[in-house]
N, C-alpha and C positions, 0 to 999 in steps of 0.2 A: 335862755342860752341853750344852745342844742348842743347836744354832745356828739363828737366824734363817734365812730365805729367800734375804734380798742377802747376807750374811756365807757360805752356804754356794756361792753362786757363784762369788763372791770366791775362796772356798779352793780351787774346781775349777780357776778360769783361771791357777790358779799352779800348775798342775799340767806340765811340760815335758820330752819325752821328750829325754831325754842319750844322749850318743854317748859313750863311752872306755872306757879299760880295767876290768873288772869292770863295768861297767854294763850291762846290754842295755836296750837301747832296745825299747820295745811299742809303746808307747802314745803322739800325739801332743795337745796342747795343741787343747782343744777351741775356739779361739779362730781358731787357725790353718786358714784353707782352701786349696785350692789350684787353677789352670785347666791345664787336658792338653786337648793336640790335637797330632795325629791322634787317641792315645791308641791301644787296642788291643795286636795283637801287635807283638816290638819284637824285634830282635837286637843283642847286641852281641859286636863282634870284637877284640880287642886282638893287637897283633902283637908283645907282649911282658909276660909275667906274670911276679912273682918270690914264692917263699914262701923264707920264715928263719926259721928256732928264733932269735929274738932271744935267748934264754939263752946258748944255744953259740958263736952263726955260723952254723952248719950252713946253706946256701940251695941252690936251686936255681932255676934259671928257664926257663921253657915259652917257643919259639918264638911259640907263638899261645895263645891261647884265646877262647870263644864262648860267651856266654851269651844264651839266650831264655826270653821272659816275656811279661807283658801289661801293660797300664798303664788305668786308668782313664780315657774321658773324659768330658769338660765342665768347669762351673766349680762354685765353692764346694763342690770336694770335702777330706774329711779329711784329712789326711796320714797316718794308721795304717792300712796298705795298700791303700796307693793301686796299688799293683802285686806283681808275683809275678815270681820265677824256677823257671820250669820246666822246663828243661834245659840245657845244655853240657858241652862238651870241651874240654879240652887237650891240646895236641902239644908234650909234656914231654921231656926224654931226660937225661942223667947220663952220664960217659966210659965207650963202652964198655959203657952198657945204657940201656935205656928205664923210663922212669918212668909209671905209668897216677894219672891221679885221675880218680878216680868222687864223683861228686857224690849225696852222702844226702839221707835225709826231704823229697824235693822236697814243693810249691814252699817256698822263701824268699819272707819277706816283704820288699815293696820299702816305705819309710817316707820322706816328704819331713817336714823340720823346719824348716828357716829358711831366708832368702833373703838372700843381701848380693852386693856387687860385680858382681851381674849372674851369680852362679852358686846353684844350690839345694843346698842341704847336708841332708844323707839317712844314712840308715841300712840295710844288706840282714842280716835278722836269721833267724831260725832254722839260722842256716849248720851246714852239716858235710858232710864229706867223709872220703874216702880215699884215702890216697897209696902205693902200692906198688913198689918197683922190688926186683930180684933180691937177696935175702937181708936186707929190709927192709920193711915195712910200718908204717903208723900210721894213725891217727884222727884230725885235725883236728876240734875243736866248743869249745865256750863253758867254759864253769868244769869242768863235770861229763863225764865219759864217755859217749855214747848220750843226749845230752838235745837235741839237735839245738837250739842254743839260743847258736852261737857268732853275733856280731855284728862289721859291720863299715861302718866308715862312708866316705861317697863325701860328690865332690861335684860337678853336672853345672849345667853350662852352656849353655844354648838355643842360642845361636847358633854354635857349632860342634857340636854333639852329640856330646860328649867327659865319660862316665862315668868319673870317675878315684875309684877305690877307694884307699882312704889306708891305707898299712903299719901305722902308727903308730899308729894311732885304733883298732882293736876290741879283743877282749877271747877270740881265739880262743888253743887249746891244746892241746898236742897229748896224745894217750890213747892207749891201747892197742900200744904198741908192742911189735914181736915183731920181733928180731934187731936189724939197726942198727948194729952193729959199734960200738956205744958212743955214738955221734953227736949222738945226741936220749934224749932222756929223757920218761917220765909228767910232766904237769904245765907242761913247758917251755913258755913265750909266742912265739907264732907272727906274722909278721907277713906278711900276702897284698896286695898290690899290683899295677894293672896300667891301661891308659886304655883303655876301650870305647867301639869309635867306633858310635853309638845309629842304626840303620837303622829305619825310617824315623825321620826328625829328632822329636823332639818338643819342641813349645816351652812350657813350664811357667813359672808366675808364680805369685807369691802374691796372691791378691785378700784376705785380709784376717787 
């Protein structure tokens, strides 16, 4: 059956990129636009990270970490990236040794989805990483091994410029694991949490 002209638009605007587990978010709802200023380059520093094998327990938490990236600006922009992360570091450590994560397939894609309460609720998707400490290593990504395609959703607020990535909300996993003293497992659900305080501020609204 071929659809009409208004019925095939119809079916696009119901089209809405989802944040949770198994999902990865792409793609935003072509209805949805967005305003950025300053926009451009952006840092963000959180003075406390946590990642957990939600399957085990298993967690660890970073003193700090930094993420930078860019952001789009002006108005009536897309929400399917509207932004990128292009680098960071953690200053991670575990009793008695240090923990390195390296950040893969840069950049991530930064995605804004909706707006309520006076904060933007978002998605940073192509994630993946690597976490290694002495007699231990893994792979953090999405469903699959090397698909750099793990997802995770935030939600930031203009007037404090506070990125808070949500433990709970993505769809990351961990892979590759070699040694581990039993700890984590292939497969295991992972959960990354932490509040990025957003240098320079950027104040973001939905126009429409």
């Amino acid at each position: 059956m071929r659809l009409s002209p208004s019925l095939a638009a119809t079916a696009l605007t119901a089209v809405f990129l989802l944040a949770g587990p198994g999902v990865p978010a792409t793609l935003a709802s072509p209805a949805t636009t967005w305003s950025v200023s300053p926009g451009g380059t952006f840092t963000g520093a959180a003075t406390k990270t946590t990642m957990t094998d939600t399957t085990t327990g298993t967690s660890f938490g970073c003193r700090g970490s930094k993420l930078t990236g860019t952001l789009k600006a002006g108005s009536a922009l897309p929400g399917a990236g509207i932004g990128s992360i292009s680098g960071g570091s953690f200053d991670c450590s575990a009793p008695s040794s240090s923990i390195t994560v390296k950040l893969l397939d840069l950049p991530w894609q930064v995605n804004f989805l909706s707006a309520s309460g006076g904060s933007v609720h978002g998605t940073i998707s192509g994630l993946e990483m690597r976490v290694s400490l002495p007699g231990c290593s893994v792979v953090i990504d999405g469903a699959r091994a090397a698909a750099a395609n793990g997802t995770v959703a935030f939600g930031y607020t203009s007037s404090t410029g506070v990125l808070k990535v949500l433990p709970a909300s993505g769809d990351l996993h961990i892979h590759e694991v070699k040694g581990c003293f039993g700890l984590v497992a292939d497969g295991d659900s992972v959960g990354y949490g932490g509040s990025y305080q957003i240098t320079p501020r950027q104040q973001v609204s939905r126009t429409a």
